[in-house]
N, CA, C and O of each residue as an XYZ file, in Angstrom:
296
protein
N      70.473    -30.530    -55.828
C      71.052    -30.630    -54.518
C      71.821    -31.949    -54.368
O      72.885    -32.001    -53.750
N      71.304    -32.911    -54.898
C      71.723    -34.296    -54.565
C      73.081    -34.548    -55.725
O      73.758    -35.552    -55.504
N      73.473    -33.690    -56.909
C      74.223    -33.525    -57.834
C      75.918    -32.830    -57.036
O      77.113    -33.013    -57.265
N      75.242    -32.133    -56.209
C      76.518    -31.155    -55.365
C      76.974    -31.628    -54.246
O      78.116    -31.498    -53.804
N      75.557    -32.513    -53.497
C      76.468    -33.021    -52.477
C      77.318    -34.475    -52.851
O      78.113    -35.047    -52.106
N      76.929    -34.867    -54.155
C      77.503    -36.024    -54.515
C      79.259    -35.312    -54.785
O      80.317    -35.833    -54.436
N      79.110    -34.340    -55.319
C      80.530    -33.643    -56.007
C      80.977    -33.512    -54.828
O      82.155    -33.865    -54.884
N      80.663    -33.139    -53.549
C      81.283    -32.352    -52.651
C      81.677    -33.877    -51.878
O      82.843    -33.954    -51.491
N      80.826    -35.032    -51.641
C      81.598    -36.010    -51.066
C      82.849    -36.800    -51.705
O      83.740    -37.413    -51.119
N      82.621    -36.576    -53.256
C      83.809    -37.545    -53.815
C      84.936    -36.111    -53.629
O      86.148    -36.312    -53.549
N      84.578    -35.237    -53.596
C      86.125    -34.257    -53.711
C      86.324    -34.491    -51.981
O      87.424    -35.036    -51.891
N      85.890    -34.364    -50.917
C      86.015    -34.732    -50.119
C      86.736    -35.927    -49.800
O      87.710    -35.820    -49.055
N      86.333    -37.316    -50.354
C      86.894    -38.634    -50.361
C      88.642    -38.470    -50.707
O      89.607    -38.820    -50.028
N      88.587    -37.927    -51.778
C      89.431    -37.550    -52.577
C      90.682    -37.071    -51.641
O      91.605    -37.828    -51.341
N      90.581    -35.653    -51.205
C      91.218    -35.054    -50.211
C      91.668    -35.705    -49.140
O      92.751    -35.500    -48.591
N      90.751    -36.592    -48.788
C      90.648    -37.321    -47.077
C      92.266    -38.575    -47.717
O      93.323    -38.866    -47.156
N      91.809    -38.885    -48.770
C      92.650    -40.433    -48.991
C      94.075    -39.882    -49.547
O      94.965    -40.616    -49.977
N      94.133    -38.605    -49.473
C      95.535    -37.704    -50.221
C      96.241    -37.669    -49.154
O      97.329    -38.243    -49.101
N      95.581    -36.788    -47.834
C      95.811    -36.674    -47.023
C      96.370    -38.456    -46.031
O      97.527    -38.714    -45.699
N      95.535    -39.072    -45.867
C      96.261    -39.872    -45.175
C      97.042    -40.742    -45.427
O      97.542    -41.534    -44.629
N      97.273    -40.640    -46.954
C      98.392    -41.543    -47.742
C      99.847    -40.787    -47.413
O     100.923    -41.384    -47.366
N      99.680    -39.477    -47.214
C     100.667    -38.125    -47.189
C     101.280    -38.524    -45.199
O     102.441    -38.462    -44.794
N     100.281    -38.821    -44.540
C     100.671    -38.685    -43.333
C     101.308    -40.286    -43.131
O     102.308    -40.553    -42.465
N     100.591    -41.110    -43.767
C     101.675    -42.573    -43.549
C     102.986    -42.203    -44.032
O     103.983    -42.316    -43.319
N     103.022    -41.786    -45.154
C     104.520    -41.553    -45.182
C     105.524    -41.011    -44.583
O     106.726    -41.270    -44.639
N     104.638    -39.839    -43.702
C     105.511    -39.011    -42.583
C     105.716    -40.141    -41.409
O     106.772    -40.443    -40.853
N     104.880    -40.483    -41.270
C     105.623    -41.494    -40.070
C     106.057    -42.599    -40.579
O     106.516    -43.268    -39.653
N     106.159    -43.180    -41.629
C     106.488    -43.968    -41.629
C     108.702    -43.497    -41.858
O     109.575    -44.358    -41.744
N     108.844    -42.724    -42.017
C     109.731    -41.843    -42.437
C     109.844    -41.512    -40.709
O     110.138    -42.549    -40.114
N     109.735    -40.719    -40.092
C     109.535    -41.007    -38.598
C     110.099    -41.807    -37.637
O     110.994    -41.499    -36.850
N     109.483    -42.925    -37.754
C     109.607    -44.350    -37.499
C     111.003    -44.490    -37.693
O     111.763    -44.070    -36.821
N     111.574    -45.186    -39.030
C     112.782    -45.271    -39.731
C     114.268    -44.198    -39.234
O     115.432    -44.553    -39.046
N     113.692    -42.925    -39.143
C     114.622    -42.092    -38.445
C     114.775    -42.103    -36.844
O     115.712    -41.575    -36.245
N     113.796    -42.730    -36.300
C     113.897    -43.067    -34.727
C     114.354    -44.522    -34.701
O     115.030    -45.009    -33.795
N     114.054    -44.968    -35.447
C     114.599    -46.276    -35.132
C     115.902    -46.322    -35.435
O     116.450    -47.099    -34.654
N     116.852    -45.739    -36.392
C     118.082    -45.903    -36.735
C     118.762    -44.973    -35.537
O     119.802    -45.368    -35.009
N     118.271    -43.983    -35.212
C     118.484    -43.163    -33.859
C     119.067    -44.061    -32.640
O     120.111    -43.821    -32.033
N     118.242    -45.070    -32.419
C     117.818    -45.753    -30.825
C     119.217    -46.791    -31.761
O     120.346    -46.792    -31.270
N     118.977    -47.466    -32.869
C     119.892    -48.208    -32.754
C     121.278    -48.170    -32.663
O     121.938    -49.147    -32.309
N     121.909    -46.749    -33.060
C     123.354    -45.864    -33.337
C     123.801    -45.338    -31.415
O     124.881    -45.072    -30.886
N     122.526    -45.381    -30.929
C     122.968    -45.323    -29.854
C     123.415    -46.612    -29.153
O     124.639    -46.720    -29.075
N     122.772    -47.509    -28.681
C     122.935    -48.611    -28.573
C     124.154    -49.200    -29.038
O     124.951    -49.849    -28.360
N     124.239    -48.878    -30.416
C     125.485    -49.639    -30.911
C     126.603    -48.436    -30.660
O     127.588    -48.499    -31.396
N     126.568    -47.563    -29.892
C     127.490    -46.357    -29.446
C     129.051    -46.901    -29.871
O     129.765    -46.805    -30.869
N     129.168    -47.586    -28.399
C     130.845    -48.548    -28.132
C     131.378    -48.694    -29.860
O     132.467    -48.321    -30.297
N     130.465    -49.223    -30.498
C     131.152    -50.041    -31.796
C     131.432    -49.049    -33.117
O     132.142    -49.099    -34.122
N     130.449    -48.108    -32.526
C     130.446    -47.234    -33.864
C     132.078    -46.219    -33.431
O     132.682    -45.570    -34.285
N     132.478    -46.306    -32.068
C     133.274    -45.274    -31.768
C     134.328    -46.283    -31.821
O     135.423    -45.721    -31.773
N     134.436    -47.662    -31.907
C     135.606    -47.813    -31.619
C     136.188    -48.561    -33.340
O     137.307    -49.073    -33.369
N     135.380    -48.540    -34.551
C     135.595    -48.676    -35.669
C     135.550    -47.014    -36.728
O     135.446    -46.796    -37.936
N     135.685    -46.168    -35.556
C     135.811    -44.850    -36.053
C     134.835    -44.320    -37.101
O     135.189    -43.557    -38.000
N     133.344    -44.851    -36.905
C     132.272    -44.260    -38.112
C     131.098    -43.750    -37.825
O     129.935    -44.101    -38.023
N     131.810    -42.517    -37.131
C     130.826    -41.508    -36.659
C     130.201    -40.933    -37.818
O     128.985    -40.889    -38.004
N     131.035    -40.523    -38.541
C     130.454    -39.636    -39.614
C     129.765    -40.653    -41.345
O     129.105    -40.197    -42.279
N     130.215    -41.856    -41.157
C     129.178    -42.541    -42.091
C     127.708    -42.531    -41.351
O     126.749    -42.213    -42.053
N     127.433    -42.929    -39.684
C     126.116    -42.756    -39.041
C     125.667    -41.205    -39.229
O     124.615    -40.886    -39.782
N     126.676    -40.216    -38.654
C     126.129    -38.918    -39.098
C     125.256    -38.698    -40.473
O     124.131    -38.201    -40.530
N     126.093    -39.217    -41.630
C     125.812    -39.090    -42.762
C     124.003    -39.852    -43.167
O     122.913    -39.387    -43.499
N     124.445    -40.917    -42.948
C     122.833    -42.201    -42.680
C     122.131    -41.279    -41.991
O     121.505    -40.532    -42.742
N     122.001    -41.050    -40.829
C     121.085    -40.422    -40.421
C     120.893    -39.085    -40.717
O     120.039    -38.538    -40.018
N     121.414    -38.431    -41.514
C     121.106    -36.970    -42.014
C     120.218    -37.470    -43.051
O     119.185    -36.809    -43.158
N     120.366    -38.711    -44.051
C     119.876    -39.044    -44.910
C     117.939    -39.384    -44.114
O     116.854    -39.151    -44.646
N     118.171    -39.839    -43.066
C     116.957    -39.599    -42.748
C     115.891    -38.291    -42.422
O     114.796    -37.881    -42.805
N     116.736    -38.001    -41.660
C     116.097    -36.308    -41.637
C     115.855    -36.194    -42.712
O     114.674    -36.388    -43.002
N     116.753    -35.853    -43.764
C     116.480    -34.923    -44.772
C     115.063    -35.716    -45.391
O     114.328    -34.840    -45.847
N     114.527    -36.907    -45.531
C     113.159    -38.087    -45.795
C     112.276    -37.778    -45.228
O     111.158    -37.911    -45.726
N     112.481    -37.178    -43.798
C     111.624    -37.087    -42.911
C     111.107    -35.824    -43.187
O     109.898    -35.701    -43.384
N     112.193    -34.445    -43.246
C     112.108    -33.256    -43.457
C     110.968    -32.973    -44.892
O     109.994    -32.221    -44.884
N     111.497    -33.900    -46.149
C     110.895    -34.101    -47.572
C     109.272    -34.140    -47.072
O     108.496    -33.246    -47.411
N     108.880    -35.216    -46.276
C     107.383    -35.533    -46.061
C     106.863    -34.930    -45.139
O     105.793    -35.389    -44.739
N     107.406    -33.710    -44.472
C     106.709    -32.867    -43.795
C     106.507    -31.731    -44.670
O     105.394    -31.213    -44.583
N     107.321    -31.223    -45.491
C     107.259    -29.961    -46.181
C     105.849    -30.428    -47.124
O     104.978    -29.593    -47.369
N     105.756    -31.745    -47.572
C     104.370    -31.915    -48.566
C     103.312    -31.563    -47.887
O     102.486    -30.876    -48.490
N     103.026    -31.951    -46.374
C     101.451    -31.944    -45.853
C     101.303    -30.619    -45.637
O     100.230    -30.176    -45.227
């Protein structure tokens, strides 16, 4: 008995530390895509008046698609 529940806590441990290594990355990925969000707005005026909508489009698709990557794992 004491052989199985030992197996069953380290596969447990195991799982638990997969798992929340898996979910830092989603937010941390998250994070990074909201934050470049809030700042493209903010910097609205400048991005429209040096005409680089579509390099920010581009950057921030690059996030999604990071963000999108670490949701499809969990």
């Amino acid at each position: 008995m004491l052989f199985t529940l030992g197996i069953y806590t380290l596969f447990t441990k195991q799982i638990s530390n997969a798992r929340r290594k898996e979910m830092f990355n989603k937010k941390e990925a998250e994070k990074k895509s909201e934050f470049y969000l809030n700042e493209s707005m903010m910097n609205y005026e400048t991005v429209k008046q040096f005409n680089n909508e579509d390099l920010e489009k581009n950057r921030y698709r690059g996030h999604l698609d990071e963000l999108h990557n670490c949701a499809m794992t969990v």
